[in-house]
C-alpha positions in Angstrom: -14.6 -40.7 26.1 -13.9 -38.1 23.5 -10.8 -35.8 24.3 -11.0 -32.3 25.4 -7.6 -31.3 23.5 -9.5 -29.7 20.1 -11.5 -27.8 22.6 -8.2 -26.6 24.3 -6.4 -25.5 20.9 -9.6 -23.6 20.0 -9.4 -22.1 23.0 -5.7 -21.3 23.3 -5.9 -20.3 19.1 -8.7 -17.9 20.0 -6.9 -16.0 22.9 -3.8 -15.7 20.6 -6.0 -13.9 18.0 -7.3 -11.3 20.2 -4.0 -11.0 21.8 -2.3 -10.3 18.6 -5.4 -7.9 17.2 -5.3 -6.2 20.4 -1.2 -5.3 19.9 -1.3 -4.8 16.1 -2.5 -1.1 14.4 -4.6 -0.6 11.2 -2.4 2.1 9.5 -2.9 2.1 5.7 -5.8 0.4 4.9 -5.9 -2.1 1.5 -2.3 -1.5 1.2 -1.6 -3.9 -1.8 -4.8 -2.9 -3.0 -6.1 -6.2 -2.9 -9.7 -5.0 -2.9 -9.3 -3.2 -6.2 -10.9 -4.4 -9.1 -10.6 -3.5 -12.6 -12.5 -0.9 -13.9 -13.7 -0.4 -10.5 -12.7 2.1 -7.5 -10.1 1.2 -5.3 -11.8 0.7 -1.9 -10.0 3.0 0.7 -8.5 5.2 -2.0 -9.1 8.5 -3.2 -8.2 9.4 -7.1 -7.6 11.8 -9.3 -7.6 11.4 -13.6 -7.4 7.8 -14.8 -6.4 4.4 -12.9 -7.7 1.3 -12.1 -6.5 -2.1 -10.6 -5.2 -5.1 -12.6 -3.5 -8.7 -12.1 -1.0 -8.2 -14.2 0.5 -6.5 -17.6 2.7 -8.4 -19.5 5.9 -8.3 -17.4 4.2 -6.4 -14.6 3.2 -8.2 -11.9 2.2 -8.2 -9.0 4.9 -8.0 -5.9 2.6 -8.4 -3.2 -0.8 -10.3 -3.6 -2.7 -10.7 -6.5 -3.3 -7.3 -7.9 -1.8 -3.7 -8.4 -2.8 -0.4 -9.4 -2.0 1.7 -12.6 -2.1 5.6 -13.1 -1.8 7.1 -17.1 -1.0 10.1 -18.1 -2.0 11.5 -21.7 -5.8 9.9 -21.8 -7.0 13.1 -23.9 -6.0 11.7 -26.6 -8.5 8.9 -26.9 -12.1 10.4 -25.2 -12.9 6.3 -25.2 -11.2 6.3 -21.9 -11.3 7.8 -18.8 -8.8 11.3 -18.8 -6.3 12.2 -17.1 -6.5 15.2 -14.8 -5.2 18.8 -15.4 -2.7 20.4 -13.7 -4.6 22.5 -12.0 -7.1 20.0 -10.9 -4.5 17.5 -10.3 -1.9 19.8 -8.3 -5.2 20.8 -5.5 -6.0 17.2 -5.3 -2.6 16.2 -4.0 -2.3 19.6 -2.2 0.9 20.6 -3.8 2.9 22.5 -6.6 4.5 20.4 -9.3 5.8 22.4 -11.7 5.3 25.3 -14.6 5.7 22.7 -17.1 2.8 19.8 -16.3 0.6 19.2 -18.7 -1.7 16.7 -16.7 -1.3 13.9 -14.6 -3.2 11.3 -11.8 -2.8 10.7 -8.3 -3.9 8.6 -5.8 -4.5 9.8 -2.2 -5.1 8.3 1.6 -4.7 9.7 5.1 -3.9 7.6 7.6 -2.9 8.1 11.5 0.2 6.2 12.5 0.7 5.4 16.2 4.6 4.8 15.8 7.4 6.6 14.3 7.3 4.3 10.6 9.2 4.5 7.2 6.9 4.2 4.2 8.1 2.2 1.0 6.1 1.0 -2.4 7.2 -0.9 -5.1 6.8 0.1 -8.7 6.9 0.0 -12.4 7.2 2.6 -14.8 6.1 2.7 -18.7 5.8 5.2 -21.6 5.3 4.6 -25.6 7.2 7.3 -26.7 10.8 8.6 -24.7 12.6 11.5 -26.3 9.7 12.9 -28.2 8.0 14.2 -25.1 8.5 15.9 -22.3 10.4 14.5 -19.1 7.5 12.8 -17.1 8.2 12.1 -13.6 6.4 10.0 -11.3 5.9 11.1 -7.8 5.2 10.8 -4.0 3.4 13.9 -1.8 3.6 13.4 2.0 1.7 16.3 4.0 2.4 18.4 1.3 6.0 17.6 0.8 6.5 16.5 -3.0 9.3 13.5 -3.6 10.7 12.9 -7.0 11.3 9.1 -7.4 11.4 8.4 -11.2 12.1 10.8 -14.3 11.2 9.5 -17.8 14.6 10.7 -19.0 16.8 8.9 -16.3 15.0 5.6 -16.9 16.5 2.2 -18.3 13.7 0.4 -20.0 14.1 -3.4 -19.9 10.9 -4.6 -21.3 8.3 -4.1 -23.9 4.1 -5.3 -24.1 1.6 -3.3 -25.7 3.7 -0.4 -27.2 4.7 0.4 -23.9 8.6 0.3 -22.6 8.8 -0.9 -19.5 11.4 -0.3 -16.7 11.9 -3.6 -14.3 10.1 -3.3 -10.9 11.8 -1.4 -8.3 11.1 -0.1 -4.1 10.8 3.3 -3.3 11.6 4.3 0.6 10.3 8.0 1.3 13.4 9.6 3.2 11.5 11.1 5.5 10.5 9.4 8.8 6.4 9.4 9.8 6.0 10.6 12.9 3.2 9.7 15.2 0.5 11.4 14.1 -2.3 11.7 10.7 -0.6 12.2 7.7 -1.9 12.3 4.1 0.0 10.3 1.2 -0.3 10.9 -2.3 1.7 8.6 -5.6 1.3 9.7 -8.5 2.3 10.4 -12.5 2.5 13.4 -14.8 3.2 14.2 -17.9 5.6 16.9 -19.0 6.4 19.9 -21.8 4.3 19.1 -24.6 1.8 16.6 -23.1 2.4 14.2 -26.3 3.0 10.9 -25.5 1.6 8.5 -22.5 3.2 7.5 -19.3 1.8 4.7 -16.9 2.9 4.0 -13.4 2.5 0.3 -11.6 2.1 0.9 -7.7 2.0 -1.8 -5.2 3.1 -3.2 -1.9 2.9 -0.2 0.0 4.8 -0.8 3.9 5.2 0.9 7.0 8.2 -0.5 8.9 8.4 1.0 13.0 11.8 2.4 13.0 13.6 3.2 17.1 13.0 -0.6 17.9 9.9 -1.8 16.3 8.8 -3.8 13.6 7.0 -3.9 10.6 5.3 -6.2 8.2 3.3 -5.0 4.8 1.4 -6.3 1.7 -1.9 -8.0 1.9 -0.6 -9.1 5.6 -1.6 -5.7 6.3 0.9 -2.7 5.4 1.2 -2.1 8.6 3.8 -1.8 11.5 2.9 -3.7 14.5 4.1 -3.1 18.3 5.7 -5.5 20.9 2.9 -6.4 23.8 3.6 -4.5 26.9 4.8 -6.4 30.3 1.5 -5.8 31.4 -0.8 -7.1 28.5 1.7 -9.9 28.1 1.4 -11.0 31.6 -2.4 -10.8 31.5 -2.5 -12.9 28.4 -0.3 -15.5 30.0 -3.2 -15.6 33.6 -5.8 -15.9 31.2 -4.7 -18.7 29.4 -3.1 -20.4 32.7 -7.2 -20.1 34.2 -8.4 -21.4 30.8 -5.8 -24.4 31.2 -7.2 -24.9 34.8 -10.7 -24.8 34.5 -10.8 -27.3 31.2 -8.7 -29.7 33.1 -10.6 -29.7 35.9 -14.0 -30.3 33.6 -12.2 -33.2 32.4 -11.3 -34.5 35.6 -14.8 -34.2 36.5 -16.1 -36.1 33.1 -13.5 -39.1 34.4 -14.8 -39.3 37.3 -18.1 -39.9 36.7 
């Protein structure tokens, strides 16, 4: 007689699933920008100028799946490729000032709706070709219209070098401000500064929402996203409906014996 326990584990595995589905949020969706491909649109992404996906660049790899994203700055200069965005344009995509002295720039842009107060962090990479003969280019976050600084060409140490660019080694951002609940819209970017000479690139990837007053979070291709401790109620529900599962397979198989 062939044993009902695969049929039990199914069971059990499947009710474990919805359970955990049930109790986790979608927040930012393709958060490592798995989905991307190169030369492509970034599913679930808005953009602004010139970017695309990629496995790697030299140094640059991933920190979370198999693929990142890149922004440029500076593509004017070779009408082969796709350009970078002007201020003007670039500065209404991300809903924001910058500043008097960017030249152009490009942006990514999602809004999400978190159902728990969250931090946001991403991890990246930042390159230019040519430091101290251009201006200070600065790489940036916008959150509901709230611009944060997190890189500035002149304050970099570059530790790395592939394909005439200077590469800095890969490092986390943590916005300091906490997400409330609520819909919010995020925005990373790059531009470039004073004269507009020169070319700036930006890696992004790995973007993660962590629950901050007692929750949890987890990120990357898992998801990005924060997830929430079952309530009493939905835990002891889950627990009765795998106890009557439990019953009524043993009793089948009680019945299978006995004939």
């Amino acid at each position: 007689m062939k044993s009902c326990r695969p049929v039990w584990m199914a069971v059990l595995g499947a009710v474990l699933l919805a359970a955990g589905a049930s109790d986790a949020f979608a927040v930012i969706a393709n958060p490592s920008f798995e989905q991307g491909k190169k030369k492509k649109k970034v599913p679930d992404w808005d953009m602004v100028g010139s970017g695309n996906a990629l496995k790697k660049f030299g140094p640059v790899v991933p920190t979370d799946g198999k693929r990142q994203v890149t922004l440029r700055t500076n593509q004017k200069v070779n009408q082969r490729k796709k350009k970078a965005a002007d201020i003007e344009t670039l500065e209404q995509f991300i809903g924001a000032t910058l500043s008097v002295d960017a030249f152009d720039g490009s942006a990514y842009k999602q809004t999400f709706f978190v159902e728990q107060d969250s931090e946001l962090s991403f991890d990246w990479t930042f390159g230019n070709n040519v430091k101290g003969q251009g201006g200070n280019d600065v790489a940036f976050a916008v959150l509901d219209g709230e611009v944060y600084i997190f890189a500035e060409l002149d304050d970099l140490v570059f530790v790395n070098r592939h394909k005439k660019l200077q590469l800095t080694e890969t490092q986390t951002f943590t916005l300091p401000e906490i997400l409330e609940i609520g819909e919010h819209t995020l925005s990373i970017g790059i531009v470039n500064m004073g004269t507009g000479t020169g070319r700036s690139v930006l890696f992004l990837d790995n973007l993660i929402l962590t629950a901050v007053n007692g929750g949890g979070g987890a990120g990357g291709a898992g998801g990005g996203n924060s997830a929430v401790n079952p309530e009493p109620l939905t835990a002891g529900l889950t627990m009765m409906s795998l106890g009557a599962m439990a019953l009524t397979i043993r009793r089948r198989r009680h019945a299978v014996q006995a004939q």
